[in-house]
C-alpha positions, 0 to 999 in steps of 0.5 A, a space after each residue: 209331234 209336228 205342231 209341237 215343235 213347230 211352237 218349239 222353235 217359234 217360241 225360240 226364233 221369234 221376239 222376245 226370246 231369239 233376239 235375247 238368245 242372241 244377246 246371251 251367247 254374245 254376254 256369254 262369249 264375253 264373260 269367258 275373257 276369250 281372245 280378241 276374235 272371240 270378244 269382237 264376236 261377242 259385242 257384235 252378237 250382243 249389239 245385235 240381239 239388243 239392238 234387234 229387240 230395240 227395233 222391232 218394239 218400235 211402231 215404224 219397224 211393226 209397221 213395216 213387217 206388218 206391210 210386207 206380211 198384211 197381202 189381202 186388201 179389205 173385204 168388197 161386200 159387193 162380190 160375196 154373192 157368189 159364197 156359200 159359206 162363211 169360215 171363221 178361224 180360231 186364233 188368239 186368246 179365250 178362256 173356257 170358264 169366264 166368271 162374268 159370263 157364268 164360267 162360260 166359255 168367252 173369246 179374247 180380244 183377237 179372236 173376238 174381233 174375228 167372231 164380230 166380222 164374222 158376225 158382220 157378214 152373217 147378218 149381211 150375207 146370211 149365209 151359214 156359218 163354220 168356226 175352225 179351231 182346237 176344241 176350247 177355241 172352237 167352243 168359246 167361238 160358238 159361244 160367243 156367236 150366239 150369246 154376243 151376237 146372236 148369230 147360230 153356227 151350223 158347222 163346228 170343226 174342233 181338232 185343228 191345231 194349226 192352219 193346215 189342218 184348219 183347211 183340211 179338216 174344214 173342208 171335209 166338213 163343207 164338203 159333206 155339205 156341197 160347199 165349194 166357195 167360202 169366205 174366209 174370216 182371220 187376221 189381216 196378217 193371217 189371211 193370206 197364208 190361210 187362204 192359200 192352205 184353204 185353196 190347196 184343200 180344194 175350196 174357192 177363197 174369198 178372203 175377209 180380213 180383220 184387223 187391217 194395220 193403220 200405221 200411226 202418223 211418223 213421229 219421234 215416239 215411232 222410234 221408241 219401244 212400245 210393247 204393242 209394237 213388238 207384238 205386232 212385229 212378232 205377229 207380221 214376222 210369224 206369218 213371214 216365215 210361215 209363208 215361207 215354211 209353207 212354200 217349202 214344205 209344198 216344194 218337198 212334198 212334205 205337207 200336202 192335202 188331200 183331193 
C-alpha cells in the first residue's frame, strides 16, 4: 500500500503532471468568469504551472537540480580494497522478453549502465556480485551480466520495490554471508539517498556512482525546452524530496530497519 501510493503521489507532484495540475486549476478558475480576486488567482496559477514546466525542461535549470540532488563524488579505485561485495541496484528501464535476444530478458539504457559499472568493478576487484531489484528487474539484470558482460551474480534479491527495501532485503542476504562492507552500484543521483538506507541496514557503504552529470557549456539553447532536460530535472527533483521524505520518516519513526 505504501509503495503505491508513493508512485501515486510521484506521478501527481513531479514534471510533467504537477506543473500541468497547476495550470488546470489556474484555466479552471478562469473559465468560471470568477471575480477579480478569483481571476488574478487564476493567471497567477497558470503563469506559474506553464512557466514551472518551461523552466525545468531547460538544460540550465536540470543542471542545477541535478547539482544540488548528485552528493556522492566518483568512485576512487584505490580504496576498494577493503569491499567484500558488490551491490547493483535495480532501476529504470528492461523488458523480459526482448526479440533480439531471443525473448530474453535485456536491461534498458539506465539500468544498463548500472550493470556495465558494475560490471567494470567486478572484473577490477573481483569481488561477488548481488543485484537488488523487483523480480523482472532483477532477472533482466542477471541476464545481462552474464550474456553481455560475462560476469556471474552470486547473490540475487527479487522482492524490493523501493530502496528501503533494497537495503533491507539486501542486507539479509549479505549477512547470511558474513558481508559487512560493500560497494554500492546506482545513479549518481540516486547514490546518496541509497547509500544512506544501506547504512541504516547495518552495512559499510562505499558509494560507486554511475552517470555522474557533465553540465553543457552556457549557451542560449540552455534556455530553451528540451525533453532530456526535464527528465533529468524530474529525476534530481525525485531524489530531493526522497531524501527529505526519507529523514522525515526516520524522525517519526515510521520506516525504521531492523538490527
Amino acid at each position: 500500500m505504501f509503495v503505491t501510493l508513493k508512485a501515486v503521489l510521484k506521478t501527481l507532484v513531479l514534471p510533467p503532471c504537477g506543473p500541468l495540475l497547476v495550470a488546470f486549476v489556474g484555466a479552471w478558475l478562469l473559465a468560471r468568469r470568477p471575480s477579480l480576486r478569483a481571476r488574478r488567482a487564476g493567471i497567477a496559477l497558470l503563469v506559474l504551472g506553464l512557466g514551472s514546466l518551461w523552466l525545468l525542461a531547460t538544460p540550465a535549470v536540470a543542471s542545477l537540480l541535478t547539482r544540488a540532488a548528485e552528493r556522492e563524488p566518483v568512485l576512487d579505485l584505490t580504496r576498494t580494497t577493503a569491499a567484500q561485495a558488490i551491490v547493483i541496484l535495480g532501476g529504470g528501464s528492461h523488458r523480459s522478453a526482448a526479440p533480439e535476444y531471443g525473448y530474453a530478458p535485456a536491461a534498458g539504457p539506465d539500468l544498463l549502465e548500472r550493470l556495465a559499472y558494475g560490471a567494470y568493478l567486478a572484473r577490477r576487484t573481483h569481488l561477488p556480485v548481488l543485484v537488488s531489484g523487483t523480480n523482472p528487474e532483477s532477472e533482466a539484470m542477471l541476464t545481462a551480466l552474464a550474456r553481455d558482460f560475462g560476469v556471474q551474480t552470486r547473490w540475487v534479491e527479487n522482492h524490493s520495490r523501493d530502496t528501503f527495501e533494497n537495503a533491507q532485503f539486501s542486507a539479509r542476504v549479505l549477512r547470511d554471508a558474513g558481508v559487512t562492507r560493500i560497494l554500492l552500484v546506482t545513479d549518481a543521483l540516486h547514490e546518496y539517498r541509497a547509500a544512506r538506507e544501506f547504512e541504516a541496514s547495518g552495512l559499510s557503504v562505499l558509494p560507486a556512482p554511475t552517470g555522474l552529470w557533465t553540465p553543457p557549456e552556457p549557451n542560449a539553447v540552455g534556455y530553451l525546452p528540451q525533453v532530456s532536460a526535464l527528465k533529468r530535472s524530474t529525476e534530481a527533483l525525485y531524489e530531493v524530496l526522497g531524501e527529505g521524505a526519507r529523514r522525515a520518516f526516520v524522525a517519526l519513526h515510521l520506516r525504521r530497519h531492523g538490527s
